[in-house]
N, C-alpha and C positions, 0 to 999 in steps of 0.2 A: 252661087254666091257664098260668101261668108257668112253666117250668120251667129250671132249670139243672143241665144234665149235664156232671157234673168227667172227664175223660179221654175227652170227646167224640172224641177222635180216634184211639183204640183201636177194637181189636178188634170188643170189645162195643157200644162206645160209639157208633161211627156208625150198627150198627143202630138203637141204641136210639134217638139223633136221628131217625132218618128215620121210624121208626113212632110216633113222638110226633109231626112235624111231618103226615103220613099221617091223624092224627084231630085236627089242628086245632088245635093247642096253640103258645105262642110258645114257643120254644127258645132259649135261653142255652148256648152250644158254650165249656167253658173247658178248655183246655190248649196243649202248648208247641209245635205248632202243627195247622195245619186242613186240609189235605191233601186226606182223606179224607173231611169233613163238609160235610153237604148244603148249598149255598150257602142255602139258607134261613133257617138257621141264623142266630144274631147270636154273633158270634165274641165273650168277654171275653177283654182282654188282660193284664185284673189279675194279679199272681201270687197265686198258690194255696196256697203256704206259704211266703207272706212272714211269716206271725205277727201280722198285722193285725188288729188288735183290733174294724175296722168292715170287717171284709171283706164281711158280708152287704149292705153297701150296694156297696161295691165291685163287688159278683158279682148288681147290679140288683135285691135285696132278692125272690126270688121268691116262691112260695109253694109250689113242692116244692125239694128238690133231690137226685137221683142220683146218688150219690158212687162214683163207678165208677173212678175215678185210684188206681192201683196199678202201680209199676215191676216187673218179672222174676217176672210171676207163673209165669211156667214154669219158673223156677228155683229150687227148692223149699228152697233153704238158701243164696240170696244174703243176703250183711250187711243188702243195704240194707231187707230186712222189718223188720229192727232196727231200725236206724238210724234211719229215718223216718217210724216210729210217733209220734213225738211231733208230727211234723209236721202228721201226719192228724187226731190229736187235737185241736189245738189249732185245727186250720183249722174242725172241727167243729162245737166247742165254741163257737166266735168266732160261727159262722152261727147256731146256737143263740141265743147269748145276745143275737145282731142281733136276732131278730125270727122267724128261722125255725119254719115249724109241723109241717111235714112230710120225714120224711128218709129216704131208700131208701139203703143202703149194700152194696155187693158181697160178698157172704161167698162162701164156700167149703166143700164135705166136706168137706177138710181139715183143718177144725177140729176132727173128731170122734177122727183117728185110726183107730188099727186097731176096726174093727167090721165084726158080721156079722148083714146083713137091713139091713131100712130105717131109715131117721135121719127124726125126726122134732123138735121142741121141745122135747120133753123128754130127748133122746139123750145121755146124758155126754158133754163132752165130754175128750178128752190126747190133741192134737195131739202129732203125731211130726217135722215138718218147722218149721223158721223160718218158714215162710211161714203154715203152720199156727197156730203159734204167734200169729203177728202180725195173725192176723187174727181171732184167738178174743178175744185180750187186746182188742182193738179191741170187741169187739164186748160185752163185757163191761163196759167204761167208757163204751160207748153208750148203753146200758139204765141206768147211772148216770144220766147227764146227762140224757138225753131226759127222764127221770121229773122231774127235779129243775126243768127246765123247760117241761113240760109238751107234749112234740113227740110225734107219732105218728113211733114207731121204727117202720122195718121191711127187718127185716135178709135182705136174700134171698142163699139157697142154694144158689150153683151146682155142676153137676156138671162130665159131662165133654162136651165142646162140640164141634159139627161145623159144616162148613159154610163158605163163603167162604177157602178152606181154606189158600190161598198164605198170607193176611195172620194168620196164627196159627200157634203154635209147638205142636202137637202130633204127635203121633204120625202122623195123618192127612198134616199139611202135609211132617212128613219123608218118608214114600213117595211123597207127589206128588214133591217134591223130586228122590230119589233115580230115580226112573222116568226124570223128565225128562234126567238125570245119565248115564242110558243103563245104570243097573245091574240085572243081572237079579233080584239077592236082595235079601234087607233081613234083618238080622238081626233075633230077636223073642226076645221072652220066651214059657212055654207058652202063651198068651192063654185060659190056663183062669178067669181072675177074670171076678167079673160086675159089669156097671155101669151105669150110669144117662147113656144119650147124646141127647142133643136138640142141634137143628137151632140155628143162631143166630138165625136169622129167629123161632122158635118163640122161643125165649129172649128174644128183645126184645120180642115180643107181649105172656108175661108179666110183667116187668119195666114195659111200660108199664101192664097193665092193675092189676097192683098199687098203681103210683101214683096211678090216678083214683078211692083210694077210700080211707077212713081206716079202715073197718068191721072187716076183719084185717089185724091186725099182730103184731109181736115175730116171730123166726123165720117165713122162708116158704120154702121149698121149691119154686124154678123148676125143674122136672123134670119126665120121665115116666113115674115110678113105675115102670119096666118096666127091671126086670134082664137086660143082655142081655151076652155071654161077650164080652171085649174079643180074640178070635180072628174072631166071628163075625161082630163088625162091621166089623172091619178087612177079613176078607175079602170081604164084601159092597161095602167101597168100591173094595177094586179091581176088582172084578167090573162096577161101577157104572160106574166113571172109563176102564174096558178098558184098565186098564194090563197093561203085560209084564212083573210082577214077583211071586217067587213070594218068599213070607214063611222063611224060614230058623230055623224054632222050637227053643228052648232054648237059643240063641244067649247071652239074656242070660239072668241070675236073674231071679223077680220080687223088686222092691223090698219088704224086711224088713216096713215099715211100708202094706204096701197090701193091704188085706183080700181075703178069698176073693170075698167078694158085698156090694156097698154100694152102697143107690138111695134115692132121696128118696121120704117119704109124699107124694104128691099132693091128699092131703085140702083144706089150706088153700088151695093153688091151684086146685084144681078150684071150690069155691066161690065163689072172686073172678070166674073163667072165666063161672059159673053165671051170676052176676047182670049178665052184659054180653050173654047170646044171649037 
C-alpha cells in the first residue's frame, strides 16, 4: 500500500514508519523534520496545516493515511490541544474530500476520563484534560465526515506506552533521566492505579496491522487488556534497566482525574491480530 504517516518523526511515528516499511509498503514520512525516520522513507515537505484545500495531492494522494501529528501530548492541559484543533480538522477533512479512502487517527484513554475497568466503543466518553478534550472533539467530527464521505475511520486507542524510552516524555524516560542525573530517589505518587502498558515496538505492530485491513473499524483499542499497578511496572523497569534508584511514594497525589483501574478491551484488536497468523 501507499501510505502516508503525519508526525513520522515522533515518538510513535518512527516505529510505525519502519514496521510498515518491514512488510513492504511505500511510505510517505510528513513532518517538520526527519531525524529519526527510516531513510526509506519518502520524506513530504508539504506543510500539513497550511489549510490547503488539494493537500491530498500534495501529501502524493495515498491510499491510507496515519494521522499520528500531535504537539504536547504529555502536557495534558497545553493551549495548544485548542488551539489547533481546527488545524487537524481541516487538514483532514481537505484529504477526505481529495480522494482519501482510508484513515487511522491517534486517539487516546483520555478521552474517556475518570473510569473504572475497561473502555471499550461503546465507553462514555467526559474527558477531564484539554488534551482529552481535543482529542475526543476530534474524533467525533471524524465519524462526521468519514460517514459523509464514505472513508474507513479508524480511530485507535492508545494507552500508556514503554519503550525506546529516552525519546518519550513519561514517567519511565523521567527515572532513566533522573538515574542518569546521579539521583538516588524519585518522587512518586502511591502507584496503587492499574493500567494498560504496552511496548512501542507492539504498539506499531498494531497500528500497522489495523491499517492493512478495512474489515474493523470506528474505535480500536491498541492494548493489552492486562491491568497492571503503575507501582509495579515502574518497579520492574528499574529492576530491568539496574538502576540505583529507589522510588519515594506519596511524594505526589495522584492526579484528580486518573482512575483506580483503566485498560483497553482487546476484543477488536485481537481479531485484526487473528487474521494475519
Amino acid at each position: 500500500m501507499k501510505v502516508l504517516v503525519t508526525g513520522a518523526n515522533g515518538y510513535i511515528g518512527s516505529h510505525v514508519v519502519a514496521e510498515l516499511l518491514s512488510r513492504g509498503h511505500e511510505v510517505y514520512a510528513a513532518d517538520v523534520n526527519f531525524s529519526n525516520i527510516d531513510e526509506r522513507a519518502i520524506p513530504v515537505k508539504a506543510e500539513l496545516f497550511s489549510g490547503s484545500e488539494t493537500i491530498y495531492k500534495e501529501m502524493m494522494e495515498p491510499d491510507v493515511c496515519i494521522h499520528l501529528a500531535w504537539r504536547n501530548g504529555f502536557v495534558h492541559n497545553a493551549d495548544s490541544h485548542i488551539l489547533e484543533l481546527p488545524a487537524h480538522y481541516l487538514f483532514l477533512k481537505h484529504m477526505m474530500e481529495g480522494g482519501l479512502k482510508q484513515l487511522l487517527v491517534m486517539g487516546s484513554m483520555h478521552e474517556i476520563g475518570y473510569w473504572e475497568g475497561a473502555i471499550d466503543e461503546n465507553t462514555p466518553t467526559n474527558p477531564l484534560s484539554l488534551y482529552g478534550i481535543a482529542k475526543n472533539t476530534l474524533r467525533q467530527i471524524m465519524k462526521e465526515e468519514a460517514a459523509k464521505y464514505g472513508v474507513c475511520l479508524q480511530w485507535i486507542r492508545g494507552y500508556y506506552i514503554m519503550g525506546d524510552d529516552l525519546k518519550n516524555n513519561s514517567i519511565f524516560a523521567k527515572i532513566l533521566k533522573a538515574s542518569m542525573d546521579g539521583k538516588k530517589t524519585f518522587p512518586f505518587t502511591t502507584g496503587k492505579n492499574l493500567y494498560d502498558f504496552i511496548r512501542i515496538e507492539e504498539l506499531a505492530r498494531q497500528i500497522v496491522s489495523v491499517a492493512e485491513q478495512t474489515e474493523v473499524d470506528g474505535e480500536i483499542n491498541c492494548c493489552t487488556g492486562k491491568p497492571v499497578s503503575l507501582a509495579e511496572q515502574v518497579e520492574s523497569f528499574i529492576k530491568e534497566n539496574q538502576l540505583d534508584i529507589r522510588l519515594e511514594y506519596g511524594a505526589f497525589p495522584d492526579r484528580e482525574y486518573d482512575s483506580p483501574g483503566i485498560w483497553g478491551n482487546p476484543e477488536k484488536i485481537q481479531k485484526i491480530l487473528a487474521q494475519r497468523s
